[in-house]
N, C-alpha and C positions, 0 to 999 in steps of 0.2 A: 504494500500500500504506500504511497506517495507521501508524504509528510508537508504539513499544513504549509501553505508558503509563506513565509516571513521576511526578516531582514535579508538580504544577501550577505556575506561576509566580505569584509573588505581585501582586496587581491593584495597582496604581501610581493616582495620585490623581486621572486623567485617563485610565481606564483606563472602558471605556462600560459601563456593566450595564445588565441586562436588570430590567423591572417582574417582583417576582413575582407570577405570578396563583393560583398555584395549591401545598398542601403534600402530599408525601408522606413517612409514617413510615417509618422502617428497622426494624423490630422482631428485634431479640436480632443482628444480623448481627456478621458478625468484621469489626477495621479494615479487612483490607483492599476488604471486597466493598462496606462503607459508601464507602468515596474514592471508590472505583470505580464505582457508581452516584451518587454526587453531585454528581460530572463530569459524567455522562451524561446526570440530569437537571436540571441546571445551564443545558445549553447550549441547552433547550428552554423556562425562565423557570419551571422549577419548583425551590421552596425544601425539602429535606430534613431531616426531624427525626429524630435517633436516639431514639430509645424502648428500654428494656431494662426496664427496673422498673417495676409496674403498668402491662403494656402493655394489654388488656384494660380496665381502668378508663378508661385514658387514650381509647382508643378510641371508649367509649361518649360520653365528656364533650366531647372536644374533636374540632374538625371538622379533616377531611384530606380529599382529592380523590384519595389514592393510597395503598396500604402495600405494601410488600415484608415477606414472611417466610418463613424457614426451610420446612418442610412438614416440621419433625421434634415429638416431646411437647409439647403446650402450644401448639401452632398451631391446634387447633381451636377453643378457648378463646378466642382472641384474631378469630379471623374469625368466631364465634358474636356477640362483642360487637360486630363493626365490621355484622353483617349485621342484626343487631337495634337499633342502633344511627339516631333520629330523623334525625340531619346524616348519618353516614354508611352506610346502608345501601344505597348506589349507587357509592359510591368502588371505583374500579379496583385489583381486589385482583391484585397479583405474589406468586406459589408458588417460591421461590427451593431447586433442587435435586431430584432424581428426576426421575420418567420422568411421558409424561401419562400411561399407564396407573397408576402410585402417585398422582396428582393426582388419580385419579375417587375417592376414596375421600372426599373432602372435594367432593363433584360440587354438592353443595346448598349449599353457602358461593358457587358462581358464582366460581371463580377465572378471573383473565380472561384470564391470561397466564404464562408459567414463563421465568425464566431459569434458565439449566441450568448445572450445576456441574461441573469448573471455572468459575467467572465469568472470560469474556475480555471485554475492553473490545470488539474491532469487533461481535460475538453481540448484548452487552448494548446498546449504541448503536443499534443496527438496532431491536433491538426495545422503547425508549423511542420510536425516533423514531417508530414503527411506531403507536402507541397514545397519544403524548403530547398529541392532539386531542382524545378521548374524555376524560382528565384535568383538561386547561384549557376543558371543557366546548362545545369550537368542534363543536357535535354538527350543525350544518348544515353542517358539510363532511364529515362522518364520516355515512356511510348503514349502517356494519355495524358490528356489537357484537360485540369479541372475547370468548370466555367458553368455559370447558370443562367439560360437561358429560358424562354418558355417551346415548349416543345408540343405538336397535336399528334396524336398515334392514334390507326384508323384501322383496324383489322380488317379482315377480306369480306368479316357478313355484315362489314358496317359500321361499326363499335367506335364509337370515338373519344375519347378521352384527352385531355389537355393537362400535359406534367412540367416538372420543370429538370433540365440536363441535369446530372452530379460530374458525366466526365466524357470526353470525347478520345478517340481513335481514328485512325486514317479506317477501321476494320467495324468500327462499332460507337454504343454511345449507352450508357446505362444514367438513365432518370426514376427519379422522384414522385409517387404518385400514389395516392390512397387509396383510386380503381382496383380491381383487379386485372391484368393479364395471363394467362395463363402459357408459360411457358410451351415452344412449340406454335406458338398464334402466328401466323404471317400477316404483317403488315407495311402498313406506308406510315413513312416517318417525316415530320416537317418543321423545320428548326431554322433560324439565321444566327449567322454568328459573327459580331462586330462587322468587318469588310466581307462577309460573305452574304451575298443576299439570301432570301429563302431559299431553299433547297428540300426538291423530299426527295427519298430513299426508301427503294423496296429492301425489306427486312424480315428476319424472324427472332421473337423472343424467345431466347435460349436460358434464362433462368430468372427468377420469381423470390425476392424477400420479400422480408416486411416494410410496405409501402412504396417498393422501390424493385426496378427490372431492367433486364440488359437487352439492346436491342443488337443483332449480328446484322452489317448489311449487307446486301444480295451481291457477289463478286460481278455477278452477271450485268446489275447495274451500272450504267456507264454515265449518270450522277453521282455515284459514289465518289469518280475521281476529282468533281468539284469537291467535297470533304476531304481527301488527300490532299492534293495540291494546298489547302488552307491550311493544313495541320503542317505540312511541310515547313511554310514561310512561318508561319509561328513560331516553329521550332528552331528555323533559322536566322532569324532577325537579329 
């Protein structure tokens, strides 16, 4: 079990650090959610900047590899600049608070990831660790792109249902959804993602959690390779 999070202890002069490779902003956070991921991604060799004040300008100007923020007034502001933005228009944007269903409302900003409020350290640790490859750019060990979008899934006798992405592949895409599908369902898949306009894709659901399913797409499909080609340049930017 994890141990309550507290003070950090203070690094001593023989005390080893990590290179940093890579920055991610904090934009408008409260003390304690700032400690508390800075620990978190800390222990992965990524350096934290708080931002409060022209956070937007800052965005545009200055390069980051990550931002965290709120999802409350003035958050669309700021991931308009970070998405339009020459250096960062790829940076792994964090939606700090609400549900993913309140996160699709900002679906075309590509938010990649949510930590969820209360912020607890073991949640938030899991899921820097979860995504801190795709930041330090080690995109040859990383094959899927986390990213939430809104997604419609239309099986073949009809069935329609509207979820939202958890992750993408040049091969595939597993969402978020209270429906049911049942694995084995063939269907049509239809998503946009940041610079890729909508796109659907013949597919088949190949497995079934709790509230959540992976969709395989059809190789046969020659839409599919719109999905490649994006995951590509993603990968390669």
């Amino acid at each position: 079990m994890e141990k309550a999070f507290g003070t950090a202890p203070a690094r001593t002069p023989n005390s080893p650090t990590k290179k940093v490779a890579a920055r991610a902003a904090l934009v408008d956070l409260k003390e304690s959610s700032r400690y508390l991921l800075t620990e978190c991604f800390r222990q992965f060799g990524i350096e934290t900047v708080l931002v409060s004040s022209s956070a937007a300008e800052r965005l545009r100007q200055e390069k980051f590899e990550a931002c965290v923020l709120n999802l409350r007034p003035g958050a669309e502001a700021v991931m308009e600049a970070a998405r339009t933005s020459l250096s960062n228009s790829r940076l792994v944007l964090y939606g700090l608070g609400g549900s993913a269903q309140e996160a699709m409302r900002y679906s075309k900003y590509g938010i990649n990831a949510m930590f969820q409020e209360p912020l607890e350290r073991p949640a938030a640790l899991k899921l820097v660790r979860a995504t801190h490859m795709l930041v330090l750019h080690e995109f040859r060990r990383y094959a899927r792109i986390p990213i939430m979008t809104e997604v419609t899934v239309v099986s073949h006798d009809g069935h329609r249902l509207t979820a939202s992405s958890i992750e993408i592949s040049s091969g595939g895409m597993s969402v978020k959804s209270a429906e049911d599908m049942p694995a084995g369902t063939n269907v049509d898949i239809s998503f946009s993602l940041l610079t890729l306009p909508r796109v659907s894709v013949r597919g088949v659901v190949t497995w079934r959690k709790s509230k959540s399913f992976g969709v395989h797409f059809e190789p046969a499909d020659e839409r599919r390779q719109r999905v490649k080609e994006w995951v590509d340049a993603y990968l390669e930017s």
